[in-house]
C-alpha positions in Angstrom: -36.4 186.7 -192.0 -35.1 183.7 -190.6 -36.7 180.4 -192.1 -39.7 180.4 -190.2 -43.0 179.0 -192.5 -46.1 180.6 -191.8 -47.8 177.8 -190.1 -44.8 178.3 -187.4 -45.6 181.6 -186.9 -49.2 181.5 -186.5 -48.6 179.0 -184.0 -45.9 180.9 -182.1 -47.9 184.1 -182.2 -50.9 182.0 -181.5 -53.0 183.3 -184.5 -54.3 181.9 -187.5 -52.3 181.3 -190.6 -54.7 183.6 -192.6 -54.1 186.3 -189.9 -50.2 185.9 -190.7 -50.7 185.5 -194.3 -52.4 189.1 -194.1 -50.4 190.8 -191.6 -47.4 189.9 -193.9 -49.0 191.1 -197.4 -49.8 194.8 -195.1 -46.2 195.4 -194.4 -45.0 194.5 -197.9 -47.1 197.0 -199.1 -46.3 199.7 -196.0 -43.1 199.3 -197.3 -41.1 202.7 -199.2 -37.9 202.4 -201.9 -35.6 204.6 -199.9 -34.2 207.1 -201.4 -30.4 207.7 -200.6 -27.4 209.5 -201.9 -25.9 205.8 -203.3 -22.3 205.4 -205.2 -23.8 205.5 -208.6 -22.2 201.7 -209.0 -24.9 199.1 -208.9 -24.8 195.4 -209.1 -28.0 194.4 -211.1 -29.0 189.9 -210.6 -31.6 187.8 -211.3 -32.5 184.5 -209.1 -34.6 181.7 -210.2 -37.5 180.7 -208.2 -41.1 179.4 -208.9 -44.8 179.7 -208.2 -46.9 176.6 -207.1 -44.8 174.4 -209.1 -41.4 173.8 -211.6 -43.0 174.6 -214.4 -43.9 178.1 -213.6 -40.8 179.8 -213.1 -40.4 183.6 -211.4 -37.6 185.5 -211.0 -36.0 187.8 -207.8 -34.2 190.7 -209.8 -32.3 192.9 -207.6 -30.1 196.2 -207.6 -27.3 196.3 -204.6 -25.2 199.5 -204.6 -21.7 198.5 -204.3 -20.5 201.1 -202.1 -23.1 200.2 -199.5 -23.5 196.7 -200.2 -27.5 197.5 -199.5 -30.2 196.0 -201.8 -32.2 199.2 -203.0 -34.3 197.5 -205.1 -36.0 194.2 -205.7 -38.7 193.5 -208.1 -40.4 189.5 -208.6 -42.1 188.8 -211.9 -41.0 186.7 -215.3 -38.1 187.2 -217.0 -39.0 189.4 -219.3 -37.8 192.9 -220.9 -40.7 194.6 -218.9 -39.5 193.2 -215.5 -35.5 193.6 -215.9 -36.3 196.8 -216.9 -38.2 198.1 -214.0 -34.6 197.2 -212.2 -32.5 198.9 -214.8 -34.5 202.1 -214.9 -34.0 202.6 -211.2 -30.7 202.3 -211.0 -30.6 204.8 -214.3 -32.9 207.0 -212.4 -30.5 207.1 -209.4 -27.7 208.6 -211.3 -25.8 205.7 -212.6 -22.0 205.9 -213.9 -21.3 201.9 -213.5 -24.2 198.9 -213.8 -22.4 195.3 -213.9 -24.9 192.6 -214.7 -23.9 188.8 -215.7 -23.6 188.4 -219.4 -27.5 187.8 -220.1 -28.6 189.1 -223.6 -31.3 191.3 -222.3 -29.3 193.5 -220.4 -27.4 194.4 -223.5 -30.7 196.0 -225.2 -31.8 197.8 -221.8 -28.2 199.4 -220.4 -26.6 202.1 -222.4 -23.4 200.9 -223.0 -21.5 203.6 -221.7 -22.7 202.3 -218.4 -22.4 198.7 -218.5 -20.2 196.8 -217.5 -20.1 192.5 -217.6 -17.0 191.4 -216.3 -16.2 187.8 -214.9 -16.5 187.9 -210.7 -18.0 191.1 -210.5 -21.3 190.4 -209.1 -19.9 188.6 -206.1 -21.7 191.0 -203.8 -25.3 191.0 -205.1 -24.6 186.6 -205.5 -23.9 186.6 -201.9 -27.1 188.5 -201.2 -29.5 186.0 -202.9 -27.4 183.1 -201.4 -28.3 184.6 -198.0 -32.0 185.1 -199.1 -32.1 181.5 -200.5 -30.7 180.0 -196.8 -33.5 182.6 -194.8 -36.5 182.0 -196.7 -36.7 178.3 -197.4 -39.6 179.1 -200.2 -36.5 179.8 -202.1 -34.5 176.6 -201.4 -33.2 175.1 -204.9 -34.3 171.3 -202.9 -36.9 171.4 -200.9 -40.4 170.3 -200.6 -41.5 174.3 -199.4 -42.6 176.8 -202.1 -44.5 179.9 -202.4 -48.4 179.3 -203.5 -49.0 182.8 -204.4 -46.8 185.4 -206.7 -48.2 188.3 -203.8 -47.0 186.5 -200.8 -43.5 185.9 -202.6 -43.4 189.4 -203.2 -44.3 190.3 -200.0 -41.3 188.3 -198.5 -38.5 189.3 -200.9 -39.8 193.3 -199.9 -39.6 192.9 -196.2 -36.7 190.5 -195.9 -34.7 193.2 -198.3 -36.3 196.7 -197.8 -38.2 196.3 -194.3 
């Protein structure tokens, strides 16, 4: 959770990067949704990052409840209909009365409107969240010359640093 590569932590754990890569793809998937009485009022962001290179762009989509300022949910894929609406459902599934979201098309089509809210400055907590994320895992960094090789092993970091 805090910046260290996976070279870096073979070598402080003195095991092989392979051994890491593994160990770190096992808890992703050990990992559970929890399940919790939340405030019904969910932030709902996307976050741009990429796979091997510029071109091929993937995007962090997250649910935060407000109340507990906890990210409940966090799915990677493209930004598609398919992927934000793996996010939406689950926050409709947990009893939603408010879901703010930035003013992105989509969201419009997948968020009954009774629900949704877009409002200018209202996703500052959710924002703050992926800001955090970006600083921890440098694979993330908008500048940098680190990046994520594989789609699974991106995955597996955005589950453990936000559900493990």
């Amino acid at each position: 959770k805090e910046g260290v590569g996976i070279r870096v932590l073979s070598a402080l754990l003195g095991i092989s990067a392979v051994t890491v890569i593994r160990r770190i793809q096992m808890l992703a998937k050990d990992i559970v949704i929890p399940i919790g009485n939340y405030s019904g009022c969910y932030e709902i962001d996307e976050m741009k990052t990429y796979v091997r290179r510029k071109s091929n762009e993937y995007w962090v989509v997250s649910v935060l409840d407000r109340e507990s300022k906890e990210v409940i949910y966090s799915t990677v894929g493209k930004r598609t209909k398919l992927v934000l609406g793996r996010a939406v459902d689950y926050a409709l599934s947990r009893g939603s009365e408010e879901i703010y979201t930035d003013n992105l098309k989509m969201y419009r089509s997948l968020i009954p409107e009774e629900f949704h809210l877009r409002r200018k400055y209202e996703l500052n907590h959710i924002e703050r969240k992926h800001l955090s994320l970006r600083t921890h895992l440098k694979r993330l960094s908008r500048r940098t010359i680190c990046y994520s090789k594989s789609l699974v092993i991106l995955w597996s970091c955005v589950m453990i640093y936000f559900l493990g």
